[in-house]
Residue, then its C-alpha position, 0 to 999 in steps of 0.5 A: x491690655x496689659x497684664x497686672x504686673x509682677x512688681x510695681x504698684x498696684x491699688x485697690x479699692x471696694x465697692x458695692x453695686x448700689x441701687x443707682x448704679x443699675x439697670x431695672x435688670x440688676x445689671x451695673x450700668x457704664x456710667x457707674x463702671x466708669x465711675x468706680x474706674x475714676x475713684x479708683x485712679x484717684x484713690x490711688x493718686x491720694x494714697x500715694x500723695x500725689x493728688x495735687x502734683x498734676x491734673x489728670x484730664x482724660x483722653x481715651x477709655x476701653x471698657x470690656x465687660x465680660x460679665x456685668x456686676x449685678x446689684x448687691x455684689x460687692x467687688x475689687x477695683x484693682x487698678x495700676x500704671x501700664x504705660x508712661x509718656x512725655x505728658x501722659x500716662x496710661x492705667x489699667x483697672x479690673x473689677x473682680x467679684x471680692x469674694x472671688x478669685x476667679x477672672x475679672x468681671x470687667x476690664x479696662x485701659x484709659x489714657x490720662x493727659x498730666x496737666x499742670x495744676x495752676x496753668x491747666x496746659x499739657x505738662x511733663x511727667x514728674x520724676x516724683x511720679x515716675x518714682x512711683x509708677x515706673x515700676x508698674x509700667x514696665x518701660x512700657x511706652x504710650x502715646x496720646x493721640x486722637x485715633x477715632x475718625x470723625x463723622x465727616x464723609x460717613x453715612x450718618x444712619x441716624x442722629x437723636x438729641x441729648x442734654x447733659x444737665x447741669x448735675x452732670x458737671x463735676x469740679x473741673x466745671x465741665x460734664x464728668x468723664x462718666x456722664x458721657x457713658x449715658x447716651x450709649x446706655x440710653x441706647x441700649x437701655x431702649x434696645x429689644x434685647x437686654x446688654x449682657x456683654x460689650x468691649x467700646x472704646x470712649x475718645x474724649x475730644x473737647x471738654x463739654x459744658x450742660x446743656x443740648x448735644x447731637x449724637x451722631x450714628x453709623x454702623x458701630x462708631x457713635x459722636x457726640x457733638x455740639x448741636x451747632x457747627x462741627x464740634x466734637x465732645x466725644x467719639x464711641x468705637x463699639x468692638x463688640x456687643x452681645x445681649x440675650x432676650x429680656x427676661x420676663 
């Protein structure tokens, strides 16, 4: 992940670890991170005044948590341009504790494809975007193409059902980035021991719609898929879990 850079633009927003975003633990759940990280883009985007140039639909999200936010804590959502392609764009965000200097609680990197906002197909970055994010960049070169395999040809340790509800949509008329975060929480949600820290990778294939889904199981890759045929929504690549004993 790149570092916060020198120059260029960097944005930052707050928040507050509310009630919804966490766990019975305290702990801020990946969804409610997703979320924060998703404002985050797009605040930047408004203050900029860029938010009706393009669409900005995404393709790949890492999330790292090194010490997850607990209720109450009130945090720094720093994020900033690490990369431009042709057609797409990488961004880097941090969440820091905001009465805090010390190293970020969780960090990011997620690539976002630039969609032309009438005809909603792959577009070129703009040069009035490059103007403002360039800098940032570095020169710094990204590409969007799929990385995760699919399921096929692997042993399948187990599969569960899922439903996406129809609150899960958002404007774009199809289920939010976050929300895909939630089958993975409801897993470790379910599990012995409580999530303490975890570095996964979310890879977004085809956009999907509320209702049923399948997800899909073996060793650290998690799918998600259609609960008919062989589409994909989505794919996990899980690098690293570590959890503790629930207390109490």
């Amino acid at each position: 992940m790149a570092d916060e850079p020198a120059e260029g633009r960097v944005y930052a927003i707050h928040r507050r670890a509310h009630l919804a975003d966490c766990a019975p633990s305290g702990r801020m759940r990946l969804d409610a991170l997703a979320r924060w990280m998703q404002d985050a883009a797009y605040a930047d985007m408004e203050d900029a005044g860029l938010e009706r140039v393009a669409v900005w639909v995404l393709r790949r999200h890492r999330v790292k948590v090194l010490h997850f936010p607990s209720f109450g804590d009130s945090c720094e959502v720093r994020t900033f341009c690490s990369g431009i392609g042709r057609m797409w764009a990488e961004r880097r965000t941090t969440v820091t504790l905001a009465s805090s200097t010390s190293k970020p609680l969780v960090e990011s990197v997620a690539l976002w494809v630039h969609l032309d906002p009438e005809r909603r197909l792959p577009s070129l970055v703009t040069e009035t975007e490059r103007a403002v994010y360039a800098a940032a960049a570095g020169g710094r070169k990204v590409l969007a193409r799929l990385r995760h395999p699919r399921p096929e040809g692997r042993t399948i340790d187990s599969q569960w059902r899922w439903r996406f509800r129809r609150t899960d949509a958002d404007i774009a008329d199809h289920v939010n980035n976050a929300a895909y975060w939630e089958p993975l929480e409801d897993e470790l949600l379910g599990a012995e021991h409580e999530l303490t820290q975890i570095d996964a990778e979310l890879e977004f294939r085809t956009p999907a719609q509320p209702g049923p889904a399948r997800i899909l199981s073996a060793g650290q890759r998690r799918w998600i898929a259609a609960t008919d045929g062989d589409e994909l929504y989505a794919s996990f690549a899980l690098e690293s879990i570590t959890t503790a004993p629930r207390s109490g």
